[in-house]
C-alpha positions in Angstrom: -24.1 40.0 -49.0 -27.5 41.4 -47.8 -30.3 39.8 -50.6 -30.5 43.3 -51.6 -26.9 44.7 -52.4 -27.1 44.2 -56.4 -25.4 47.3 -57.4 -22.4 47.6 -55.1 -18.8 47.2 -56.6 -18.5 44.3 -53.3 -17.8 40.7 -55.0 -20.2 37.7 -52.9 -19.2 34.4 -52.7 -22.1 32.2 -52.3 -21.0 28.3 -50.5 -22.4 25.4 -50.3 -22.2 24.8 -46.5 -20.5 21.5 -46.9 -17.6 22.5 -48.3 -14.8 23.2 -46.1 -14.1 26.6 -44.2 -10.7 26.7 -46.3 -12.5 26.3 -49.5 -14.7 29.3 -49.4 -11.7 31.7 -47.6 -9.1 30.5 -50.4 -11.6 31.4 -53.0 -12.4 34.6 -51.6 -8.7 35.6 -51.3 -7.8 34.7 -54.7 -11.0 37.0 -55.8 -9.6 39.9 -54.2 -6.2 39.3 -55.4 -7.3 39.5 -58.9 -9.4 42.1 -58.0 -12.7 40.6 -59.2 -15.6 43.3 -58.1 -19.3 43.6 -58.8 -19.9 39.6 -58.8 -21.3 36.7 -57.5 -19.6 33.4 -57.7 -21.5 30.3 -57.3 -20.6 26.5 -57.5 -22.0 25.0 -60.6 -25.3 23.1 -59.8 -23.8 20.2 -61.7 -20.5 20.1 -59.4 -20.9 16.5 -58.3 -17.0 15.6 -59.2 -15.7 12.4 -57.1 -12.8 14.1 -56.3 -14.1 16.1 -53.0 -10.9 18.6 -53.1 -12.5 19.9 -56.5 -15.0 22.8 -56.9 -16.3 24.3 -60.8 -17.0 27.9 -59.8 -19.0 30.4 -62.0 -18.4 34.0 -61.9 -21.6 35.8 -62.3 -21.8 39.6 -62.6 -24.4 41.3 -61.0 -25.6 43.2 -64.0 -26.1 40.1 -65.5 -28.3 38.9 -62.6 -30.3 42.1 -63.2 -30.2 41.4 -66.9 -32.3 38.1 -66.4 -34.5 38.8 -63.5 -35.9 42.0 -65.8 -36.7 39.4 -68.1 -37.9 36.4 -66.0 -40.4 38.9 -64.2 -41.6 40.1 -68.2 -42.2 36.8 -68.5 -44.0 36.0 -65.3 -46.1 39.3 -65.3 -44.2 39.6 -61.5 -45.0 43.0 -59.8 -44.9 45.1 -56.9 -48.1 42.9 -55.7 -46.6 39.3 -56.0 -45.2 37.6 -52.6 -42.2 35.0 -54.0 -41.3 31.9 -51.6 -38.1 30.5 -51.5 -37.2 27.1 -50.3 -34.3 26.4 -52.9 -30.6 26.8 -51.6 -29.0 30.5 -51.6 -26.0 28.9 -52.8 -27.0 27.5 -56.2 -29.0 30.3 -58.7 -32.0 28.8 -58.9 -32.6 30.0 -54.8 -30.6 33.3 -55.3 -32.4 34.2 -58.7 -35.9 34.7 -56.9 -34.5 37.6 -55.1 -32.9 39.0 -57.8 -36.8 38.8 -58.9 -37.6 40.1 -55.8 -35.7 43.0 -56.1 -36.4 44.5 -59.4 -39.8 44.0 -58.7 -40.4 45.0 -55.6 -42.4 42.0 -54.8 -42.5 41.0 -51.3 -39.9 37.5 -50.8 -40.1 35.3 -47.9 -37.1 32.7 -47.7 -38.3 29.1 -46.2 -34.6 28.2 -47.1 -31.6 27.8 -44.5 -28.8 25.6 -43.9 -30.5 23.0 -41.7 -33.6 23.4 -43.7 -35.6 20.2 -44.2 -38.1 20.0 -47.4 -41.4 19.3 -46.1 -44.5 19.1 -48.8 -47.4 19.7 -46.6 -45.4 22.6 -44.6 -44.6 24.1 -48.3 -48.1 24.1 -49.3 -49.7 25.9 -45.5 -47.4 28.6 -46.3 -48.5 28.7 -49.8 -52.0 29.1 -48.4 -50.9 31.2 -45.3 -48.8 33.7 -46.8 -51.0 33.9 -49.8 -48.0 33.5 -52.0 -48.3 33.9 -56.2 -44.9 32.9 -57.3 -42.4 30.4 -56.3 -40.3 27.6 -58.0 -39.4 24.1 -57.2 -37.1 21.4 -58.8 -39.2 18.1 -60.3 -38.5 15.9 -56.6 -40.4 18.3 -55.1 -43.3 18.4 -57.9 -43.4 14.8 -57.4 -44.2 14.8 -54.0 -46.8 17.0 -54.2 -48.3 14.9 -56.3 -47.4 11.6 -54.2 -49.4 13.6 -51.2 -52.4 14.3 -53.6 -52.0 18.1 -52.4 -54.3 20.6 -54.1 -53.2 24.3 -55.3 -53.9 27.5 -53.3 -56.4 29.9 -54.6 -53.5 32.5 -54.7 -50.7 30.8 -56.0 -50.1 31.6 -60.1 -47.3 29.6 -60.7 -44.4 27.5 -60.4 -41.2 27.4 -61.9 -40.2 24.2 -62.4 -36.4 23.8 -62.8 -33.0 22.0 -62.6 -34.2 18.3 -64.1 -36.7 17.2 -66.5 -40.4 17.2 -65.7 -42.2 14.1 -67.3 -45.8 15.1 -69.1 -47.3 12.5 -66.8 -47.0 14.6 -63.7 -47.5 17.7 -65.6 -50.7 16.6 -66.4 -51.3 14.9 -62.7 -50.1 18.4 -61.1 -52.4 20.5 -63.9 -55.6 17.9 -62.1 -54.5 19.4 -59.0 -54.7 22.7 -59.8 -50.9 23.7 -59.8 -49.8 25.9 -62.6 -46.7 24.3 -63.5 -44.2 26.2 -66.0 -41.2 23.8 -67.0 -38.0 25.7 -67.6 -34.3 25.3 -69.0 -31.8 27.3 -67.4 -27.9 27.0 -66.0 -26.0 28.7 -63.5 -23.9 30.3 -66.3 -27.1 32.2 -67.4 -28.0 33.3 -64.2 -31.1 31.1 -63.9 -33.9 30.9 -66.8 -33.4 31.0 -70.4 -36.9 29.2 -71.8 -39.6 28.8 -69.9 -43.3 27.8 -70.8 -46.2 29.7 -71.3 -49.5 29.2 -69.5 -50.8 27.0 -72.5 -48.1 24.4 -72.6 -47.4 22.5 -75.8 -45.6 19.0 -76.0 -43.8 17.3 -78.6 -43.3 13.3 -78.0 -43.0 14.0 -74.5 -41.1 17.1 -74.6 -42.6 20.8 -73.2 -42.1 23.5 -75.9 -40.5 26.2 -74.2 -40.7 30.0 -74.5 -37.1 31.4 -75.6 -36.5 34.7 -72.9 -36.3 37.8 -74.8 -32.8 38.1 -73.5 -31.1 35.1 -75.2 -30.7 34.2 -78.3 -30.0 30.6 -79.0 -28.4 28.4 -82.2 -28.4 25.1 -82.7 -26.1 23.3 -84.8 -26.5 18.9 -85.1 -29.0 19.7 -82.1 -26.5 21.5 -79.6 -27.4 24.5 -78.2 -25.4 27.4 -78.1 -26.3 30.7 -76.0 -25.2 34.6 -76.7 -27.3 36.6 -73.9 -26.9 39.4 -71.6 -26.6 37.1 -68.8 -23.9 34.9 -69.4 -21.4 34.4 -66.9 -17.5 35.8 -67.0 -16.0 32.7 -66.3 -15.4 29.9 -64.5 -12.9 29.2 -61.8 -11.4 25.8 -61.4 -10.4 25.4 -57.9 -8.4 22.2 -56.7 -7.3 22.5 -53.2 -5.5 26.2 -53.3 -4.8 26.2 -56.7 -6.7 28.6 -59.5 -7.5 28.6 -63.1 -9.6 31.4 -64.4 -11.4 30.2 -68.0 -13.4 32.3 -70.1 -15.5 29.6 -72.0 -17.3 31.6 -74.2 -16.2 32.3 -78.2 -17.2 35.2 -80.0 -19.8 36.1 -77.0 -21.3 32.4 -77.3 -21.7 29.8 -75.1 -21.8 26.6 -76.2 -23.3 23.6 -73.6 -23.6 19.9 -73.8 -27.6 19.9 -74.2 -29.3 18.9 -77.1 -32.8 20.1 -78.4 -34.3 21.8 -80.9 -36.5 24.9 -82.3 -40.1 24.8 -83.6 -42.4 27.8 -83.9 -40.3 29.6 -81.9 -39.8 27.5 -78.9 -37.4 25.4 -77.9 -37.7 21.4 -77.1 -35.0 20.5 -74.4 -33.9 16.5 -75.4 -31.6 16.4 -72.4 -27.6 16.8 -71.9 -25.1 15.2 -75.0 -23.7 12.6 -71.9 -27.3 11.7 -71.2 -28.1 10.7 -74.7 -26.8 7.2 -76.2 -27.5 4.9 -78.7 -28.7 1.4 -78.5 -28.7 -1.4 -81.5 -28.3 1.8 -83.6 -31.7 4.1 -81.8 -30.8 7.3 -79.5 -32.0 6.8 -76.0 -33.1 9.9 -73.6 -31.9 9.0 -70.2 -33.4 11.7 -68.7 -36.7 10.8 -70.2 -36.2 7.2 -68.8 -35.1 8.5 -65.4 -38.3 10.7 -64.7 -40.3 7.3 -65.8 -38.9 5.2 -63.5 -38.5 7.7 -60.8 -42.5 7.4 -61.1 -42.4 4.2 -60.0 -39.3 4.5 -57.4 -37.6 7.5 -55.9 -34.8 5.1 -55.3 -33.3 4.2 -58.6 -31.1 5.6 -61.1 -30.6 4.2 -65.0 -27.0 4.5 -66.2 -26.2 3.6 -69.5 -23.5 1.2 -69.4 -21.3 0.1 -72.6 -21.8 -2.9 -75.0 -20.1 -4.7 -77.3 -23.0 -5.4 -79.9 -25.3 -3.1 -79.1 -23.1 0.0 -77.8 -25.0 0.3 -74.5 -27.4 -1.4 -72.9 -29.2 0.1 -69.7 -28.6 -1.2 -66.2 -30.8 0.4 -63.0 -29.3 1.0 -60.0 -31.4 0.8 -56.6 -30.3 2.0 -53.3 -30.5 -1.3 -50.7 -33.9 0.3 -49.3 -35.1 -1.7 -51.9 -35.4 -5.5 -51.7 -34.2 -7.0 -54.8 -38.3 -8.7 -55.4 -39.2 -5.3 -55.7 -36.9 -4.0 -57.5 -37.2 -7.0 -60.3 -41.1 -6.2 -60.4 -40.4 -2.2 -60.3 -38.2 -3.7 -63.6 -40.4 -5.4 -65.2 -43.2 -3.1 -65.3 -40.7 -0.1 -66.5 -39.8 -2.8 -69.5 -43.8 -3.0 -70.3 -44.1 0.8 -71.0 -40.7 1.2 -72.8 -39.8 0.7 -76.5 -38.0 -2.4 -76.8 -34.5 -0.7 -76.7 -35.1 1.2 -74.2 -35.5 -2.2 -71.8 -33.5 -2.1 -68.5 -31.1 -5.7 -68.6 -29.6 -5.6 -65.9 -30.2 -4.4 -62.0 -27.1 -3.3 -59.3 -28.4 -2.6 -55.9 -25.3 0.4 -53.7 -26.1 1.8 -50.1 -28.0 5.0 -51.5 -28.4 7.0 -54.1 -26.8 10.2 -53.5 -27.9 13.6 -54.4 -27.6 17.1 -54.6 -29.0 20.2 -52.8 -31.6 20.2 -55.4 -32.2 16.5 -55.8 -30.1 16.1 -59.0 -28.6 12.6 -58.8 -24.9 12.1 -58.4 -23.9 10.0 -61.4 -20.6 10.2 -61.2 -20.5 8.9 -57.7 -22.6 6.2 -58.1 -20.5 4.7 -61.2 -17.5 5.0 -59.1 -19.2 3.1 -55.9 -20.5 0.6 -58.6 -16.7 0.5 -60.0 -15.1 0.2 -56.8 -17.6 -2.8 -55.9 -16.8 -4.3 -58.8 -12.9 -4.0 -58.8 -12.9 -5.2 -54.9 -12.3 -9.0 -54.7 -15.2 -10.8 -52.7 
């Protein structure tokens, strides 16, 4: 697909370039044997099964693209004069979303991203400056470094679209002293991309950004689970294991009903993270997502599972990649417990080879808690 053929009855498949040749030509010959046209199918974000012969893919009309870059560029007051940059993957929607943008707006897009593309902070930020670009987006890694480099914001730049993981309000406000106009969002790959996204005058709730709902999607929730109808919903998924299909419309009366949590005040939403990421401890519900962007301040290498307990129904263990020598880790510990509530206290520490990651620097957790269970089931 050319990064402008939105309208033609072709179906695109969009790979990850890791997957295997076979994977992407068995998909694309089951497409045209159901006779599947005017889509885009993408691998969830969130596809980080174990099991490597197993892909979650999302069929995405392109009207439906369309649908939400209309409203994403309302939202972002993008025109004909805006220059996007791209440096996200074309393969996951938060990368192929901006030239949707692009598109319907006529703004000018210039892609950073390719398949042996390396992310490099100070390179980002001289094309920021040289291309006198106004919009882009990044994922929170990226924000952080930014930050870790003490790199100040272009004159030209507007914004950025902050996706795919949860921003803490300490480095929003740390970016804000820089001078980077940072817009937290939530979105999904079975939206096409955005579906709240802040304002320019960002309110938070206990931590939480208050995002604005997009005026194509309306959203329920019911015991804090959000539901989604909008004009950009996906058509289904396709479960692919090895050469073998299942097509699965998930949607019920035109809803779509995730595994996040949150809830609506004023008209915006607060995001509190996925249902899997939230537990309860001596009887209090824990945000790992909120703990993982704390501790992430303090190491880039370290992930906090919650494991299960017999008295107190979990208790939280942090798992550090062998970069890290275990004194440092124990002191990266113990100053994470200082700043915590006193159920939110990491107990214990498990050090693996690394911690593994996505395209867009979501952490793998189903990988590592399969390395940690192998370890532990492997006799010494």
């Amino acid at each position: 697909m050319t990064l402008t053929d939105w309208h033609s009855s072709k179906t695109h498949i969009f790979a990850n370039h890791k997957y295997l040749p076979s994977f992407t030509e068995q998909i694309s010959t089951y497409i045209k044997k159901i006779n599947l046209t005017k889509h885009i199918i993408l691998s969830t974000s969130g596809s980080t099964n174990v099991k490597q012969n197993e892909v979650k893919w999302v069929a995405l009309s392109k009207e439906a693209f369309l649908n939400s870059a209309e409203a994403v560029n309302k939202h972002l007051n993008c025109s004909s004069s805006d220059i996007i940059l791209n440096t996200l993957p074309l393969f996951h929607v938060g990368g192929l979303s901006q030239f949707a943008r692009a598109y319907t707006s006529k703004a000018k897009i210039i892609n950073l991203y390719h398949k042996e593309y390396k992310w490099d902070v100070n390179h980002f930020v001289g094309i920021l400056a040289q291309e006198k670009i106004t919009l882009t987006s990044l994922v929170p890694t990226q924000a952080f470094d930014i930050v870790k480099n003490n790199l100040q914001a272009p004159k030209y730049l507007k914004n950025i679209v902050i996706g795919g993981g949860f921003l803490s309000e300490i480095l929003y406000k740390k970016l804000k002293h820089l001078g980077w106009n940072i817009l937290p969002s939530y979105g999904m790959t079975e939206c096409c991309s955005q579906i709240a996204t802040a304002q320019n005058e960002l309110q938070w709730e206990n931590g939480i950004p208050g995002l604005k709902i997009l005026e194509h999607n309306k959203i329920k929730i019911n015991n804090e689970l959000i539901s989604i109808t909008s004009s950009s919903l996906l058509t289904s998924y396709i479960f692919q294991e090895n050469n073998n299909f299942t097509i699965v419309d998930p949607k019920k009366n035109d809803d779509f009903y995730t595994t996040d949590r949150g809830y609506i005040k004023d008209n915006f939403i607060y995001i509190l993270g996925r249902n899997d990421d939230i537990i309860k401890i001596k009887g209090e519900l824990v945000n790992l997502s909120k703990l993982q962007t704390y501790i992430e301040e303090l190491c880039q290498e370290c992930v906090i599972l919650g494991q299960p307990h017999e008295r107190n129904e979990h208790s939280l263990q942090a798992v550090f990649s062998k970069k890290i020598e275990a004194n440092v880790a124990n002191e990266i510990v113990e100053l994470f417990n200082k700043n915590v509530l006193p159920f939110e206290k990491i107990s214990s520490l498990f050090f693996v080879d690394h911690i593994p990651r996505t395209e867009l620097g979501k952490i793998k957790k189903k990988e590592i808690q399969q390395d940690i269970q192998n370890k532990i089931s492997t006799p010494s």
